[in-house]
Biopython code that builds the backbone (N, CA, C, O; Angstrom):
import numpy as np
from Bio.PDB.StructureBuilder import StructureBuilder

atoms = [
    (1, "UNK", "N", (16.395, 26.521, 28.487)),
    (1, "UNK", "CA", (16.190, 26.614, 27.043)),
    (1, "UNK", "C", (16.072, 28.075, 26.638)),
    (1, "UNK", "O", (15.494, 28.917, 27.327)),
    (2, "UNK", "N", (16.779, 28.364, 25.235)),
    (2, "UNK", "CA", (16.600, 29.729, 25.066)),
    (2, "UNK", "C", (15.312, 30.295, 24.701)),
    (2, "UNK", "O", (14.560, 29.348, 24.933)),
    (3, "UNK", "N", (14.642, 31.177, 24.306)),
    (3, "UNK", "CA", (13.216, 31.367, 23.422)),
    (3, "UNK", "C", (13.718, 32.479, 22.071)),
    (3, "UNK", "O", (14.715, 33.200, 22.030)),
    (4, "UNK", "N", (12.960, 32.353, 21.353)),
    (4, "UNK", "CA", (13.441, 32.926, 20.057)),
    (4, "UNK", "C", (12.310, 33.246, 19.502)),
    (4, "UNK", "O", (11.483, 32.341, 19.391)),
    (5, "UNK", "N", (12.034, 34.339, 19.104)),
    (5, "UNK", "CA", (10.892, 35.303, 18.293)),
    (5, "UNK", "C", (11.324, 35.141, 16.755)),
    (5, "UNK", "O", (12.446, 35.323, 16.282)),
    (6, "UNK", "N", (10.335, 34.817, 16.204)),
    (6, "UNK", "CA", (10.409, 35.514, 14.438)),
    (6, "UNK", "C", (9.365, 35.869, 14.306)),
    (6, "UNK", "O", (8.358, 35.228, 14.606)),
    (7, "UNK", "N", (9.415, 37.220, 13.718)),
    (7, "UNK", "CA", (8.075, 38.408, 12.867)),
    (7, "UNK", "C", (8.581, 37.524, 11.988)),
    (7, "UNK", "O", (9.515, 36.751, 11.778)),
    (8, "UNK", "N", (7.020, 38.197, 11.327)),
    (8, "UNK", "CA", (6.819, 38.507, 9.966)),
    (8, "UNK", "C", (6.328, 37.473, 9.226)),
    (8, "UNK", "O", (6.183, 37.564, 8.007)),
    (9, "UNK", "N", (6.023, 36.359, 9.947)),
    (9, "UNK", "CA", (5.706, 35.175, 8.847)),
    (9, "UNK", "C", (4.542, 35.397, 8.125)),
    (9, "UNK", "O", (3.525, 35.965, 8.522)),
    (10, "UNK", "N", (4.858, 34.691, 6.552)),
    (10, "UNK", "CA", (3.671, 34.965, 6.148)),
    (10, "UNK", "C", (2.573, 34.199, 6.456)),
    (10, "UNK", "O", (2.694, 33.233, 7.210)),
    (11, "UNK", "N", (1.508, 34.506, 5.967)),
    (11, "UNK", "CA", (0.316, 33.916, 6.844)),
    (11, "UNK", "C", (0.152, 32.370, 6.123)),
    (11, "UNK", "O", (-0.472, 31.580, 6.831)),
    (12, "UNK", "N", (0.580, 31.890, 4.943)),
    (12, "UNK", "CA", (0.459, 30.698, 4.165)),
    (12, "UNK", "C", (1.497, 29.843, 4.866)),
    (12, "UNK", "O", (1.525, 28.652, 4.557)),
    (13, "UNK", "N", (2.261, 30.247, 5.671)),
    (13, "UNK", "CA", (3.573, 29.393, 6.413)),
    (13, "UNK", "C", (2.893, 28.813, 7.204)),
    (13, "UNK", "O", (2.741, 27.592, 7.223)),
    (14, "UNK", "N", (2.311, 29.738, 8.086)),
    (14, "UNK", "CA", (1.804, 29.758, 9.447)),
    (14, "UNK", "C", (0.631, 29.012, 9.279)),
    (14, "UNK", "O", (0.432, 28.479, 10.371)),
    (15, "UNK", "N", (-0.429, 28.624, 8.336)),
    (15, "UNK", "CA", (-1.444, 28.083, 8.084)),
    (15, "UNK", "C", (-1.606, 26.447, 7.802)),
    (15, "UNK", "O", (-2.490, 25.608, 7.974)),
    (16, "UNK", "N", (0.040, 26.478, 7.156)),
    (16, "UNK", "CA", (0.836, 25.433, 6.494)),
    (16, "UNK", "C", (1.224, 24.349, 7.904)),
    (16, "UNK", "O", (0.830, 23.212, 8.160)),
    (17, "UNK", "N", (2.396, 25.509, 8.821)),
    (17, "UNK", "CA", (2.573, 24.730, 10.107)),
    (17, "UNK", "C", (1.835, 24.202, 10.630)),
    (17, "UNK", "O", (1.642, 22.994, 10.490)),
    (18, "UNK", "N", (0.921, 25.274, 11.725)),
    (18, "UNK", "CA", (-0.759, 24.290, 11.618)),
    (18, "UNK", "C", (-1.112, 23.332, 11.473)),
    (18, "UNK", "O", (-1.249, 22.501, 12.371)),
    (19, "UNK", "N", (-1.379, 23.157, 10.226)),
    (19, "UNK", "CA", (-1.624, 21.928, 9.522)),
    (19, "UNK", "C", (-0.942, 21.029, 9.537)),
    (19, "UNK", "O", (-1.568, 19.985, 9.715)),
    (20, "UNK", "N", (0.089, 20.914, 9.431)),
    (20, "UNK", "CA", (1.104, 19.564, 9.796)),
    (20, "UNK", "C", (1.450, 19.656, 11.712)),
    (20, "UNK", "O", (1.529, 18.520, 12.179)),
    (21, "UNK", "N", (1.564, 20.305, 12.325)),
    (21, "UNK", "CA", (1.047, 20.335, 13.787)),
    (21, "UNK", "C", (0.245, 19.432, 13.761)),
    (21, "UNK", "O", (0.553, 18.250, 13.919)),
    (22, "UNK", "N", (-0.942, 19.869, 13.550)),
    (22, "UNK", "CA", (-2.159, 19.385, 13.912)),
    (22, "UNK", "C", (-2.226, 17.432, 13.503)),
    (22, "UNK", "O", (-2.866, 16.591, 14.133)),
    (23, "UNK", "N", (-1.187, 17.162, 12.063)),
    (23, "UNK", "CA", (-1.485, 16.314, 11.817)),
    (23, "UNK", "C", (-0.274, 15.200, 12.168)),
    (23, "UNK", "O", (-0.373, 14.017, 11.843)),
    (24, "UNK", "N", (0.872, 15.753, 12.874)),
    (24, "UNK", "CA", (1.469, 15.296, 13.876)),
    (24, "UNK", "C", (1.207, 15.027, 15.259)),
    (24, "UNK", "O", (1.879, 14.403, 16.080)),
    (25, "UNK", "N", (-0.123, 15.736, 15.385)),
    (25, "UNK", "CA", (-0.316, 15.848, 16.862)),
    (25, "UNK", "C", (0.534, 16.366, 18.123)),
    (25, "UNK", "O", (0.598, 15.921, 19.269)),
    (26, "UNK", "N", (1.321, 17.735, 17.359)),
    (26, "UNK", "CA", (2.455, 18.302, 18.109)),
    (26, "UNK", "C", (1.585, 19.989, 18.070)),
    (26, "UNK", "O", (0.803, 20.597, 17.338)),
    (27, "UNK", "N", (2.270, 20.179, 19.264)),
    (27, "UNK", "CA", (1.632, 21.934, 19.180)),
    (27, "UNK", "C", (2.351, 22.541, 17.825)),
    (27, "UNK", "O", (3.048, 21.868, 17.066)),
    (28, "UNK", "N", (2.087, 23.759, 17.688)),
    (28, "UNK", "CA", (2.779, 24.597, 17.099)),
    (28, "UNK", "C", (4.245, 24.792, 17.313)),
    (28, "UNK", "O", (5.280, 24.735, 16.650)),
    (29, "UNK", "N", (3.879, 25.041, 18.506)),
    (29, "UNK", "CA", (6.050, 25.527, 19.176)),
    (29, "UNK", "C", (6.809, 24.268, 18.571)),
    (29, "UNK", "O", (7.727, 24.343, 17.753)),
    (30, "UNK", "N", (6.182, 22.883, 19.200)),
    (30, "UNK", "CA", (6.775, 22.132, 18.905)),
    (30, "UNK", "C", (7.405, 21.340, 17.555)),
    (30, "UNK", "O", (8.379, 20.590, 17.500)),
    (31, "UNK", "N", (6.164, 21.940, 16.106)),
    (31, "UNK", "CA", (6.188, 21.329, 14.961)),
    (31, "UNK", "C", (7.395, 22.258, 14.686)),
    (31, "UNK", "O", (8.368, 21.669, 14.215)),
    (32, "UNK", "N", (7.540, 23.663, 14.894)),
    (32, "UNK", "CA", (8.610, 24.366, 14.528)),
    (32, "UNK", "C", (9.542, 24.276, 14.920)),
    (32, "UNK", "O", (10.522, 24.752, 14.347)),
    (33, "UNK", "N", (9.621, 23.585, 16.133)),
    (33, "UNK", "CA", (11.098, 23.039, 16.892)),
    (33, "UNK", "C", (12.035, 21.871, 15.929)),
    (33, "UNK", "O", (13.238, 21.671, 15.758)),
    (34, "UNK", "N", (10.868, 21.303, 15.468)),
    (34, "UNK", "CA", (10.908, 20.068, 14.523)),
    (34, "UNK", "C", (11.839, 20.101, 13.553)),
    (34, "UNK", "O", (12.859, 19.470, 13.275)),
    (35, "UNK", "N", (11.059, 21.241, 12.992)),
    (35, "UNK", "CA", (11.601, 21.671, 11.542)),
    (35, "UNK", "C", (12.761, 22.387, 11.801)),
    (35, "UNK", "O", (13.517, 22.549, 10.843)),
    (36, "UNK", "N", (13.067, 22.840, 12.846)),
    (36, "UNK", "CA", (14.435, 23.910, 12.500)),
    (36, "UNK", "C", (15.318, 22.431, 12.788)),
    (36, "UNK", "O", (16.306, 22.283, 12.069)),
    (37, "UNK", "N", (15.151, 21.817, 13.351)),
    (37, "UNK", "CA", (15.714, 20.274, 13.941)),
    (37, "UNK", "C", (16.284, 19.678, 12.966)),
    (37, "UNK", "O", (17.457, 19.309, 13.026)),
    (38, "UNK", "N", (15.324, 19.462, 11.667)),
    (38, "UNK", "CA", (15.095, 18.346, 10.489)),
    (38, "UNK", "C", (16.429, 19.479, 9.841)),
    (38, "UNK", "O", (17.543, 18.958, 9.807)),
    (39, "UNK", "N", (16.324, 21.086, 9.306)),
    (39, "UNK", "CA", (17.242, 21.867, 8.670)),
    (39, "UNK", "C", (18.750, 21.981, 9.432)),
    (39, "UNK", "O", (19.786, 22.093, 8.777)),
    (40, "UNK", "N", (18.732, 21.952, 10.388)),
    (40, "UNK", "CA", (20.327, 22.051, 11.490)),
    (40, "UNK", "C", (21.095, 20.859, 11.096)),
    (40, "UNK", "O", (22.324, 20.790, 11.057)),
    (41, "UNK", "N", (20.202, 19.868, 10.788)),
    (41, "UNK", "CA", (20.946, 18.901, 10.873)),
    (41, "UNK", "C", (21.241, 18.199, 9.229)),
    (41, "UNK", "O", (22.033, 17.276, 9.043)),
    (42, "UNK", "N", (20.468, 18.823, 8.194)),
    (42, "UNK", "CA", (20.019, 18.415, 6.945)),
    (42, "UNK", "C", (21.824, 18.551, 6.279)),
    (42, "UNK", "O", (22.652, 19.327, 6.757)),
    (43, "UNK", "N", (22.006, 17.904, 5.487)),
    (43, "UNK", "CA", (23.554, 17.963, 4.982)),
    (43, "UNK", "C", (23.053, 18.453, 3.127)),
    (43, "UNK", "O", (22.251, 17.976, 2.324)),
    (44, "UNK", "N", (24.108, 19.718, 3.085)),
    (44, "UNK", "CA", (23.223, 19.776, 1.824)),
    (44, "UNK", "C", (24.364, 19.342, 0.762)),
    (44, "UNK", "O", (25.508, 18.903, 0.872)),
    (45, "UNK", "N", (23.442, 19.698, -0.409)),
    (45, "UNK", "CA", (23.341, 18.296, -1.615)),
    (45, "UNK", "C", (23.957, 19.255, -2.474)),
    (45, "UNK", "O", (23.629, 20.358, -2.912)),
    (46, "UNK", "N", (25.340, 18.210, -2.627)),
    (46, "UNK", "CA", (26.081, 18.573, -4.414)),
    (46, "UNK", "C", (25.061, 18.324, -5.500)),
    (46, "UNK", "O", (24.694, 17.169, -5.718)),
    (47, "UNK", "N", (24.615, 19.270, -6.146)),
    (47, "UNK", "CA", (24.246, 18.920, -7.075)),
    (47, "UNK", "C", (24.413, 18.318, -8.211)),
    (47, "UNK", "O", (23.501, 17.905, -8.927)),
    (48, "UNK", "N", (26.080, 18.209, -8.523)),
    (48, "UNK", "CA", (26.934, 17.543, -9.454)),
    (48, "UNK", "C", (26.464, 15.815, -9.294)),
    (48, "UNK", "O", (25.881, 14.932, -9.923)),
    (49, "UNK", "N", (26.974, 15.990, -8.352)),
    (49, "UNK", "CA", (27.008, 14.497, -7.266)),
    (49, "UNK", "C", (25.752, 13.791, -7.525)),
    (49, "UNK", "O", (25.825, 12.622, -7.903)),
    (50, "UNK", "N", (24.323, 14.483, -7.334)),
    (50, "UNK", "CA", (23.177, 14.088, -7.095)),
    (50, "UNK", "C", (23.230, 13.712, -8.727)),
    (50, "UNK", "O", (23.793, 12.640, -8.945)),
    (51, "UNK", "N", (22.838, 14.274, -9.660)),
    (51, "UNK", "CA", (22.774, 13.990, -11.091)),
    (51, "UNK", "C", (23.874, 12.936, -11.456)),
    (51, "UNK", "O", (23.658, 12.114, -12.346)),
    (52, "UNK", "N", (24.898, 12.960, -10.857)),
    (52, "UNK", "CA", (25.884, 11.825, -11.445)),
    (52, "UNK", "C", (25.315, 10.304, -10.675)),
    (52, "UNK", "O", (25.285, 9.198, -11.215)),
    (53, "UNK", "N", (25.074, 10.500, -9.877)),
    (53, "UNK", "CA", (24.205, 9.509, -9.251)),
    (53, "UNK", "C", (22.991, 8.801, -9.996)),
    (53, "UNK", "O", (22.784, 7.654, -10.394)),
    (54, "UNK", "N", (22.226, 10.089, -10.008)),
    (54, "UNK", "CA", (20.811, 9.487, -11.243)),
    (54, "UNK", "C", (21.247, 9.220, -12.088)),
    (54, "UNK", "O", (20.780, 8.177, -12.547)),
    (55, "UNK", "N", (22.399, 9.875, -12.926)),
    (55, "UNK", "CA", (22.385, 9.014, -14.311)),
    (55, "UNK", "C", (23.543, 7.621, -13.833)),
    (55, "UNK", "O", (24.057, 6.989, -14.756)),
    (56, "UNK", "N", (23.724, 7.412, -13.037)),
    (56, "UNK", "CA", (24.712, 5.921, -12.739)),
    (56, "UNK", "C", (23.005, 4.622, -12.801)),
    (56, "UNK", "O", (22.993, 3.565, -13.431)),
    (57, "UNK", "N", (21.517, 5.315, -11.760)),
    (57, "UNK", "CA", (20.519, 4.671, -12.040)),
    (57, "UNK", "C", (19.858, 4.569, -12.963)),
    (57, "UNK", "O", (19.046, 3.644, -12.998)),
    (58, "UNK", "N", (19.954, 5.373, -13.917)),
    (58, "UNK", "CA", (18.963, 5.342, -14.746)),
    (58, "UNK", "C", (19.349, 4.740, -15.673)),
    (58, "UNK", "O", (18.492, 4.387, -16.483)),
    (59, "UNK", "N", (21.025, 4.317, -15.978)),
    (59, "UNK", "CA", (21.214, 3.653, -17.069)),
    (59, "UNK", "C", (20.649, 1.895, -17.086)),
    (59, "UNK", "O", (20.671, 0.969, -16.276)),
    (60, "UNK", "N", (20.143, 2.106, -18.556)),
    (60, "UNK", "CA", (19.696, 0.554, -18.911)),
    (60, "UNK", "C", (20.529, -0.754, -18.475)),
    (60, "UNK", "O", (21.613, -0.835, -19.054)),
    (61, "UNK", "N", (20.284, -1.642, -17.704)),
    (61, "UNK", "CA", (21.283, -3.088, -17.901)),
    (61, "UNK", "C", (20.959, -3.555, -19.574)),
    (61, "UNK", "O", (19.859, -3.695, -20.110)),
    (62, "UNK", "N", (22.400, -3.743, -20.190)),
    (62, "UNK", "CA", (21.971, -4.353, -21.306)),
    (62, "UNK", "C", (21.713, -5.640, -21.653)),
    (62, "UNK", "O", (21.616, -5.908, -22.850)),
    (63, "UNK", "N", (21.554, -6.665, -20.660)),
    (63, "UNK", "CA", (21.537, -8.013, -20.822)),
    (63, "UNK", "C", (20.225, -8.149, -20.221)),
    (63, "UNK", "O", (19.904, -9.335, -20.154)),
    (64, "UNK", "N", (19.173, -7.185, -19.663)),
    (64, "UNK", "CA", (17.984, -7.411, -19.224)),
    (64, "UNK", "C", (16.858, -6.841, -19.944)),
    (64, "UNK", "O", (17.468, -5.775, -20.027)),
    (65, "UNK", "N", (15.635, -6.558, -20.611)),
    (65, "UNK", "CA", (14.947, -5.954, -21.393)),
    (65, "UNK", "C", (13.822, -6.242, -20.418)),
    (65, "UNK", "O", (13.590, -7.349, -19.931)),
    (66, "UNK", "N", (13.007, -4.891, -20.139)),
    (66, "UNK", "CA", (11.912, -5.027, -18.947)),
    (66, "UNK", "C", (10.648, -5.289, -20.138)),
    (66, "UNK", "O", (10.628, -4.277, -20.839)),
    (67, "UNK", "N", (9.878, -6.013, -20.482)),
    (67, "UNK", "CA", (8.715, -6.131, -21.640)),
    (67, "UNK", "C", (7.311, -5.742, -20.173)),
    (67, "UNK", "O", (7.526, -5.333, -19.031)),
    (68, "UNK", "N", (6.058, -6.057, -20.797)),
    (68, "UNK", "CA", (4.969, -6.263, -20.362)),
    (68, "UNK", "C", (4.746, -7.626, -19.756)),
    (68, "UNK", "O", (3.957, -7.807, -18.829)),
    (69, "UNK", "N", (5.632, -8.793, -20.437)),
    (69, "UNK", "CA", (5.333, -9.715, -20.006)),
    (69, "UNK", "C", (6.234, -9.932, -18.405)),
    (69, "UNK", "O", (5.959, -10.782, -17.559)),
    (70, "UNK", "N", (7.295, -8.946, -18.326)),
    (70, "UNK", "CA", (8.283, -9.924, -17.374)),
    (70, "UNK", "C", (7.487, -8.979, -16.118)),
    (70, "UNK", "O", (7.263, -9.443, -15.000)),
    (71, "UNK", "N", (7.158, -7.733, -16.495)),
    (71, "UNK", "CA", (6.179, -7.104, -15.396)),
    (71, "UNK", "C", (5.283, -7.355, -15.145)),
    (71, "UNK", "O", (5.133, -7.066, -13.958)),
    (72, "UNK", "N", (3.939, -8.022, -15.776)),
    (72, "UNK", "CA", (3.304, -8.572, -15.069)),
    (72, "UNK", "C", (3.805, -9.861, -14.547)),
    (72, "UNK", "O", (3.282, -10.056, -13.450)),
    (73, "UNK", "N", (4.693, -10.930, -14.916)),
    (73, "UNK", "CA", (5.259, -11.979, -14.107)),
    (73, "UNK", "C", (5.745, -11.544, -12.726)),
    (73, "UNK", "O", (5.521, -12.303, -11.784)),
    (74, "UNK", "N", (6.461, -10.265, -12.493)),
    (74, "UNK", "CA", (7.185, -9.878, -11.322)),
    (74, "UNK", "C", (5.779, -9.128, -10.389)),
    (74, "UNK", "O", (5.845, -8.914, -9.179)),
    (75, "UNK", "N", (4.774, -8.865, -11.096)),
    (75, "UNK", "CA", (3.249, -8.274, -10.263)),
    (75, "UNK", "C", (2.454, -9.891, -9.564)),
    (75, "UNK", "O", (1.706, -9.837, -8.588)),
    (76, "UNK", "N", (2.770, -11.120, -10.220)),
    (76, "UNK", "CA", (2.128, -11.800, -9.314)),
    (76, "UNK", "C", (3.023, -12.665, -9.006)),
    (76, "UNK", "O", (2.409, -13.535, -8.389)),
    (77, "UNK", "N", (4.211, -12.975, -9.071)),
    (77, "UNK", "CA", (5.290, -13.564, -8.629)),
    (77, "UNK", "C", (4.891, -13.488, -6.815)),
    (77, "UNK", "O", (4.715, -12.402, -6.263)),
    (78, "UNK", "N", (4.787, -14.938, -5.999)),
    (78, "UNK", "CA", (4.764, -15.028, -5.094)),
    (78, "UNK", "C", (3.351, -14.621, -4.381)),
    (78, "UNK", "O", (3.306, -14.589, -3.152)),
    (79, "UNK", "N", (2.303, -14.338, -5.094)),
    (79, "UNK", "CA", (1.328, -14.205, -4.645)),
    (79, "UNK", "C", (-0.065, -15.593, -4.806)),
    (79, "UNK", "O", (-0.371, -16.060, -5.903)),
    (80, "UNK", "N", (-0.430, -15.839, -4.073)),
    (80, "UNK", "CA", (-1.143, -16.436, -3.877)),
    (80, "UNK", "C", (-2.734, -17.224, -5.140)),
    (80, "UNK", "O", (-3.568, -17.998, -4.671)),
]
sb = StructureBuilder()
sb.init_structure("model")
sb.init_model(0)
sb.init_chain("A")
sb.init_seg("    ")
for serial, (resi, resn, name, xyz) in enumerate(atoms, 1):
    if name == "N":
        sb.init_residue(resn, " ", resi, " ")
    sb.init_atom(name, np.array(xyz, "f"), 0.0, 1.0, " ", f" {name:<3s}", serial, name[0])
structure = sb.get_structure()
């Protein structure tokens, strides 16, 4: 395996890692192994794309009208 140095971090990164380390229950080396892991592999995002998307969800069905009443029907629907 290779090893790889980075200066300079700021100290709110490093305090930050830590903390999610700790609450992974992974060392340090390892939470940062993580993360460069989660970014190498991350596919990044059209932003065009992403917004044309939300507005394909966000539009209203017009044959359905969400009231108070059909939400609380769908809050105890199937419950006991």
């Amino acid at each position: 395996m290779a090893t790889l140095t980075i200066k300079n971090i700021p100290e709110p990164l490093v305090r930050k890692l830590k903390n999610q380390a700790e609450v992974h229950r992974r060392s340090l080396n390892h939470e940062v192994i993580q993360c460069l892991e989660q970014a190498a592999g991350s596919v990044p995002l059209n932003p065009e794309s992403l917004i044309a998307h939300a507005r394909t969800i966000r539009k209203s069905p017009t044959t359905t009208r969400l009231t108070d009443r059909t939400l609380q029907k769908l809050r105890t629907e199937g419950r006991p």
